[in-house]
C-alpha positions in Angstrom: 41.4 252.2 34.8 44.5 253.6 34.9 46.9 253.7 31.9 50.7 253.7 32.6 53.3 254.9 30.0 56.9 254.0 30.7 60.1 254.6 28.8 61.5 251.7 28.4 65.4 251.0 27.8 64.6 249.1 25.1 62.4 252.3 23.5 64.9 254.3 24.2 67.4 252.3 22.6 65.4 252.3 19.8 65.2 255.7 19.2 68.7 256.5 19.8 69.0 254.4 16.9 67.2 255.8 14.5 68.3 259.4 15.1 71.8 258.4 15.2 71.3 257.1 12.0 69.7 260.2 10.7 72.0 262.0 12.0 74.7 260.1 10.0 72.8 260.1 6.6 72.0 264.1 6.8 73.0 266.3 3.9 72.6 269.6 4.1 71.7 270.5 0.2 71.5 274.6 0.2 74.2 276.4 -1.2 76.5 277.8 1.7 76.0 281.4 0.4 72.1 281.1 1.4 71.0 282.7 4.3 69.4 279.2 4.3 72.8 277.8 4.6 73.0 279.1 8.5 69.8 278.0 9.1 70.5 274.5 7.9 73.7 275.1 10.0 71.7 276.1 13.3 69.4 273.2 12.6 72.2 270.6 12.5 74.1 272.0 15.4 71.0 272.0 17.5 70.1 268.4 16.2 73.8 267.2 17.6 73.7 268.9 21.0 69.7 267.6 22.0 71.3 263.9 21.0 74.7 264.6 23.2 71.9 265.7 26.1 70.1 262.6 25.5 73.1 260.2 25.8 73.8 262.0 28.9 70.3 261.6 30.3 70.5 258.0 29.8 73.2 257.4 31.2 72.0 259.1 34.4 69.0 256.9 34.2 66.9 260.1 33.3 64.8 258.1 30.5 61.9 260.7 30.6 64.4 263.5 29.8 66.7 261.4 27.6 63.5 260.8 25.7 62.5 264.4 25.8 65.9 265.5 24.2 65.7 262.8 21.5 62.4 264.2 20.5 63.8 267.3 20.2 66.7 265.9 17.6 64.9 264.5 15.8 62.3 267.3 15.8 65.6 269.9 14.6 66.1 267.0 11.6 62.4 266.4 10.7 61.9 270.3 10.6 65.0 270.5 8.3 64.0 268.0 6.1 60.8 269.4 5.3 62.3 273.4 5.3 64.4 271.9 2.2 67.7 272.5 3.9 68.7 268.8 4.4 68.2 266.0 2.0 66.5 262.9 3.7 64.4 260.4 1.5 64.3 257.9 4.1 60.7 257.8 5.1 61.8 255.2 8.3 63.8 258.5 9.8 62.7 261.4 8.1 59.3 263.2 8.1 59.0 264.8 4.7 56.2 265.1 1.8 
């Protein structure tokens, strides 16, 4: 039996929501004289640009690479929340604990 996965618009949709949302709610929360400060920087920049490739994806119809890019956002946020650089308590769009 063969098992088909498909990205969906509605998936997709989805999780441009979320990150988006995560996006909007980050914090970064080290002091900007901490090398940790660039970091968080880097993280956030990164973050930004994999959604803005997403969006652009999408909109090419691309959904297996828009959805490869969001996972990568969100992967730039998650890994920020849990390095300590960005404050997110939301456990519906950040990975922390």
């Amino acid at each position: 039996m063969e098992v088909v996965n498909i990205i969906t618009k509605e998936k997709l949709e989805k999780y441009f929501r979320i990150t988006e949302e995560a996006l909007k709610k980050l914090e970064i929360v080290v002091d900007e004289r901490s090398h940790l400060y660039v970091v968080a920087k880097d993280f956030l920049t990164m973050a930004r640009s994999y959604f803005q490739d997403a969006k652009y994806y999408y909109e090419k119809g691309d959904y297996v690479t828009a959805f490869a890019a969001l996972n990568y956002a969100h992967g730039f946020i998650d890994a920020g929340v849990r390095l300590g650089v960005f404050k997110g308590d939301d456990n519906r769009l950040f990975a922390f604990g």
